[in-house]
N, C-alpha and C positions, 0 to 999 in steps of 0.2 A: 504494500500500500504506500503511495507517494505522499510527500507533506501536506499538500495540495485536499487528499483524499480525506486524513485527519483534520481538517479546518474547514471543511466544508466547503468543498467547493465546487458542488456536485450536484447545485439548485438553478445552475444558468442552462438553458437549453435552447441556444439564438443557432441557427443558421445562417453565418454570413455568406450572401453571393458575391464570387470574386467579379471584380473585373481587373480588364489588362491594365497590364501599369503604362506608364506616360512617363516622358521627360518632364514631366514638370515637379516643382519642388512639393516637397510637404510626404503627407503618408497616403499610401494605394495598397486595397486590398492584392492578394496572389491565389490563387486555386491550387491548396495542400491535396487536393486526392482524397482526403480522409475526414471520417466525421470523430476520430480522436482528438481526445486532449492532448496538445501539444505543449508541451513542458520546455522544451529545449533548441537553441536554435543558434548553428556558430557556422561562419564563412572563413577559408582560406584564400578566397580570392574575389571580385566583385559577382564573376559568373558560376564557384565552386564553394557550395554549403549543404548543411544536412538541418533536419527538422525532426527531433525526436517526442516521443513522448507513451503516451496512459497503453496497456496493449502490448508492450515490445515493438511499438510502431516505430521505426526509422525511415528516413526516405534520403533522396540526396536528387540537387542539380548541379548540370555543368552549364546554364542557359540562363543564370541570373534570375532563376525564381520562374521564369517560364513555364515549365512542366517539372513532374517530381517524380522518382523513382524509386516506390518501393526496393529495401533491405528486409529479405527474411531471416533474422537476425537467431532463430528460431528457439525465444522465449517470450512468453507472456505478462511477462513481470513489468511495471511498470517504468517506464525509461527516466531519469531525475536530471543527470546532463552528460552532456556531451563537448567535449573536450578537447584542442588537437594543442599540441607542445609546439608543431612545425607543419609545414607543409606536406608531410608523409605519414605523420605516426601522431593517430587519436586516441581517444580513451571514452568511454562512455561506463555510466554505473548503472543497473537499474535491478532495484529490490538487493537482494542476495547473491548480482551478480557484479561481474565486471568483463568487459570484451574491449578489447583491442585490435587496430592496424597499424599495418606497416607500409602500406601502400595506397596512399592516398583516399583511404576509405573504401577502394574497392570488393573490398574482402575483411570480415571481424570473427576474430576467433577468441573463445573464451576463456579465461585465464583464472588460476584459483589463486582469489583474496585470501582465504582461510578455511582452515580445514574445520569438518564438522565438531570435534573431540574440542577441537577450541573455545567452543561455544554454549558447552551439552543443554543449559537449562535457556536460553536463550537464541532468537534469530536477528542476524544482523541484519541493517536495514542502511544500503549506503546512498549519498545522496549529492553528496559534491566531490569533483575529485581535481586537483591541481599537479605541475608538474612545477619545481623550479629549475632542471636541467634534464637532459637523454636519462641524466640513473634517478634520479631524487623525486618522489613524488610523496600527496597524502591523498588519501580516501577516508570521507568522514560522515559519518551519522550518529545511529543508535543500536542499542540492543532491545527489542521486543519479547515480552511476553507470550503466552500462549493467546494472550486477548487483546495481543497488537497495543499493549501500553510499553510505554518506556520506561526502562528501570535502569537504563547507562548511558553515556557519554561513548563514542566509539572514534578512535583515531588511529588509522593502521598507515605505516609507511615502509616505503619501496626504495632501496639504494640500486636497485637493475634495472631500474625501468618497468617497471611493475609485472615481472615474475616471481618474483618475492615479495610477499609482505611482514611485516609483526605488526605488533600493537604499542602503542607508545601510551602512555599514562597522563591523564590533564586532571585539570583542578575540577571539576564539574563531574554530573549526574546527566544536566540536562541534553535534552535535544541539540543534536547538531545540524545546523539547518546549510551553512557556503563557504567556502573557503578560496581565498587570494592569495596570491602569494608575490611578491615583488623581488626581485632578481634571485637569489640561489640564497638566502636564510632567512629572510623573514618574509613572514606569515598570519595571516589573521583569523579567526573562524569566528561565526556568528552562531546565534541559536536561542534555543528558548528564552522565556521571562529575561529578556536585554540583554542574554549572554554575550562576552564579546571576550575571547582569548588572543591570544599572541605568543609567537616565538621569536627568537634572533638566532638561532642553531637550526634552522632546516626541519624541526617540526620535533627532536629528540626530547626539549624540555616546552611547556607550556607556561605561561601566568594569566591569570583573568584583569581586565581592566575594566575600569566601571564608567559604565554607557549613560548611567541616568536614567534610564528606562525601565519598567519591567515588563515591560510588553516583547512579543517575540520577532526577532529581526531576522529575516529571512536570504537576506544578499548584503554583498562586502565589497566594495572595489576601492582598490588602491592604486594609485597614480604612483607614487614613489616612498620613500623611506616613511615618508610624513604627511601627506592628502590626502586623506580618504574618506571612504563614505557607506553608510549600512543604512537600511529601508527595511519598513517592516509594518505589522499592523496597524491600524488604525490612520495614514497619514504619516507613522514616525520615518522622520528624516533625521541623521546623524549624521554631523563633520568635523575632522578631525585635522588640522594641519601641523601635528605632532608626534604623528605615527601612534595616537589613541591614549597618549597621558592624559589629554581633556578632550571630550567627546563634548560637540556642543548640537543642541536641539533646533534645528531648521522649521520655521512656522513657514509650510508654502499656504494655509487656506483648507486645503485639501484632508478629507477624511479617510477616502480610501484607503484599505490594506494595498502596500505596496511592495511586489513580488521580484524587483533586479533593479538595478542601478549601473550605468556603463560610461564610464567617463571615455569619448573620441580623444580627448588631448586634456592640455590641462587646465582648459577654461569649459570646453562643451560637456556638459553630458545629459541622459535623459533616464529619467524612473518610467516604468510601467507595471500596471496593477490591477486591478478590479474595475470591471465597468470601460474595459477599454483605458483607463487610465492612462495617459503620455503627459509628464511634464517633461520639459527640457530648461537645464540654465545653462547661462553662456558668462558668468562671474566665477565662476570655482566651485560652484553650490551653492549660492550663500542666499540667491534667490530662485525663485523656480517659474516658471510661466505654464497652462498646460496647452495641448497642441490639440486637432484633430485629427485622433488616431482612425478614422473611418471605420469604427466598430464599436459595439456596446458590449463587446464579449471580454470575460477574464482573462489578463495578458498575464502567463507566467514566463515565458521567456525572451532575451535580448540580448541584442547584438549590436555594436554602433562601431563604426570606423569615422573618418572625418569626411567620407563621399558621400556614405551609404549606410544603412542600417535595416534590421530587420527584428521584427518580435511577434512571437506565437501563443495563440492560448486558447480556450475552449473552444471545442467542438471543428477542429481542423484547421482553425483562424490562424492567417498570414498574414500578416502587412509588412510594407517595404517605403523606408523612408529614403527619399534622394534631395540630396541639395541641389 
């Protein structure tokens, strides 16, 4: 079950009809193929991306959003995100699993996070996965009960490139909801009730920093050592321009739970979230404007470069933003 599924978010039932996109600025529907929830959505290049989500649903285009090509990725588990380190080798998680390429997506084969004996009273549940070089990676969530409640914290890292993992130990219980990671040691993860952790060793030790929040933040994105940003229920906006010594609280207006946050450089970035939600600032954060994202549907995933951008969310929902 996805985070998504635990918060309910499985009362919207919109059908958006795509149409073609156009040169002109702003956001344009796309026709995913699928009446899936779309959870996840990342580009290597402005014509080469994939669209994952609820299902074991994957698909990919080389056409710019054009047409979409089912992957029979052959699980049902739901898909949480999807990942590439470089232009050849991605990573996706979903549920209890984890699959891998090495060729530019063409081909994913399944790779073991952890063995069963690992686990015995418990199911892992993973949900964000980052690389900060070809060996060093994390995969992060929770451990479930027999009744899908969370009873751990879950952080497993890879020095091979994720044919190996262990578990590494954090200060926290809670849910692990996205993890950033800015050049080869430091790293941030988000999560339940305002969780907000951090490393400076490449994920081996953990400390908590305090958000101000208790509400649960769902996405992290960090621009460098020191600029970052975390989104989450209700509206919460977090920003930090000190690598999260003092997290400070962003009033956009706005109520919406808000599901990603994607800084294009170090002044643009844009939140999306419930209800079609799109804000974008062009200050660092610090103000937020919202846009017309051509949909009233749940947006749980996002992508932004400085050209082009794209974010997915209920019921097969694509939109493609171009400057």
């Amino acid at each position: 079950m996805s985070v998504k599924s635990r918060i309910g978010l499985y009362t919207l039932s919109i059908v958006v009809f795509a149409v073609a996109a156009t040169a002109q600025s702003g956001w344009v529907s796309e026709r995913a193929g699928t009446t899936q929830d779309l959870v996840a959505v990342y580009f290597i290049s402005a014509d080469t991306g994939w669209v994952a989500g609820d299902g074991g649903y994957l698909a990919s285009t080389t056409d710019g959003g054009r047409t979409w090509t089912p992957y029979p990725l052959g699980t049902t588990e739901d898909i949480n995100e999807i990942y590439f380190r470089n232009d050849d080798n991605g990573y996706l998680v979903a549920g209890t699993k984890m699959f891998i390429t090495k060729d530019r997506g063409r081909s994913w084969r399944e790779t073991r996070i952890y063995r069963p004996e690992d686990f015995p009273k418990a199911t892992p549940e993973f949900l964000s996965i980052r690389f900060a070089d070809k060996r060093r990676g994390l995969a992060i969530g929770s451990l479930l009960n027999s009744k899908e409640e969370v009873i751990d914290s879950l952080v497993m890292k890879t020095d091979d490139g994720g044919e190996t993992w262990r578990r590494v130990p954090v200060p926290s219980r809670k849910e692990l909801f996205h993890l950033d990671f800015n050049g080869s040691d430091r790293a941030w993860i988000v999560g339940d009730e305002g969780l907000i952790l951090t490393t400076s060793d490449s994920g081996a030790t953990w400390q908590a920093q305090q958000s101000g929040t208790a509400l649960p933040l769902y996405n992290v994105d960090f621009r460098d050592d020191n600029e970052g940003y975390a989104v989450g229920k209700s509206g919460t906006i977090l920003r930090t321009d000190n690598g999260g010594r003092n997290w400070i609280k962003v009033n956009s207006g706005y109520k919406e739970t808000f599901m990603r946050v994607d800084f294009a450089d170090d002044k643009n970035g844009w939140i999306v979230g419930y209800g079609g939600a799109v804000l974008r600032s062009s200050d660092r954060g610090k103000t937020w404007v919202r846009q017309d994202s051509k949909t009233s549907a749940n947006l749980y995933g996002l992508f932004m470069t400085k050209k082009f951008g794209w974010a997915a969310g209920a019921k097969g929902t694509i939109v493609k933003y171009l400057r």
